[in-house]
N, C-alpha and C positions, 0 to 999 in steps of 0.2 A: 763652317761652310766658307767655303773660297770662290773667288770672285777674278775673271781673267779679264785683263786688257789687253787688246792685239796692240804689241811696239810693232816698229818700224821693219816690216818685212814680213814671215809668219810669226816670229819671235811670240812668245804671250807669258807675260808677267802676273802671278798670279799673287794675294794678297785676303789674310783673311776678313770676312764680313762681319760672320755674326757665330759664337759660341755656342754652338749645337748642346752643351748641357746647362745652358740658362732656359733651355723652351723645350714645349712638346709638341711633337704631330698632330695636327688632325686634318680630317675631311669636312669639307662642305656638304652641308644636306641637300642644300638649297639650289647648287650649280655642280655639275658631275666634271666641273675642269678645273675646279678652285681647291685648294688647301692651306692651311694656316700654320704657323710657327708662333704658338702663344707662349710667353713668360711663364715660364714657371713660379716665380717669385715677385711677385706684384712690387716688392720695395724696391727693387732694382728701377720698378719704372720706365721697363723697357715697354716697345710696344706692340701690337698683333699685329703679324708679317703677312701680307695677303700676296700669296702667289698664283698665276692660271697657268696651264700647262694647255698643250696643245689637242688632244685628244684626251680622250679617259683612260686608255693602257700606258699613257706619261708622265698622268697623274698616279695611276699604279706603281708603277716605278719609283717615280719620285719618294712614294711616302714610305715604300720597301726600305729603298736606300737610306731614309732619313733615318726611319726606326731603328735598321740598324747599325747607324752611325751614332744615335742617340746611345742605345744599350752601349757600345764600346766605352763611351768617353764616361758613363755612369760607371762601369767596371771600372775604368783606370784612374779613377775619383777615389776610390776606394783603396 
């Protein structure tokens, strides 16, 4: 997952964040705006990503796209 910075003007510099097959998707029970990005591999030591989206069809989206961005980079592991 990539992360943009607006430079100077529209320009936007983009930089990766976090290793989309180090973690997996999930949904909040709890709040219909929240999803997570947990470790798959606990010794890494990495830690649980908590994100809120703006409505619940953003949240939908978001978790579409992640899943399948997740499957891709699992195939190309391979």
């Amino acid at each position: 997952m990539m992360i943009g910075k607006i430079k100077k003007g529209t320009a936007v510099e983009y930089s990766i964040k976090y290793d989309l097959s180090l973690y997996s998707v999930s949904l909040s029970t709890k709040d219909k705006l929240v999803f997570f990005l947990t470790p798959i591999n606990l010794a890494l030591k990495l830690t649980r990503l908590e994100f809120s989206a703006k409505n619940a069809e953003e949240r939908a989206r978001w978790y579409v796209a992640l899943t399948k961005c997740m499957k891709v980079s699992q195939i190309e592991a391979i």
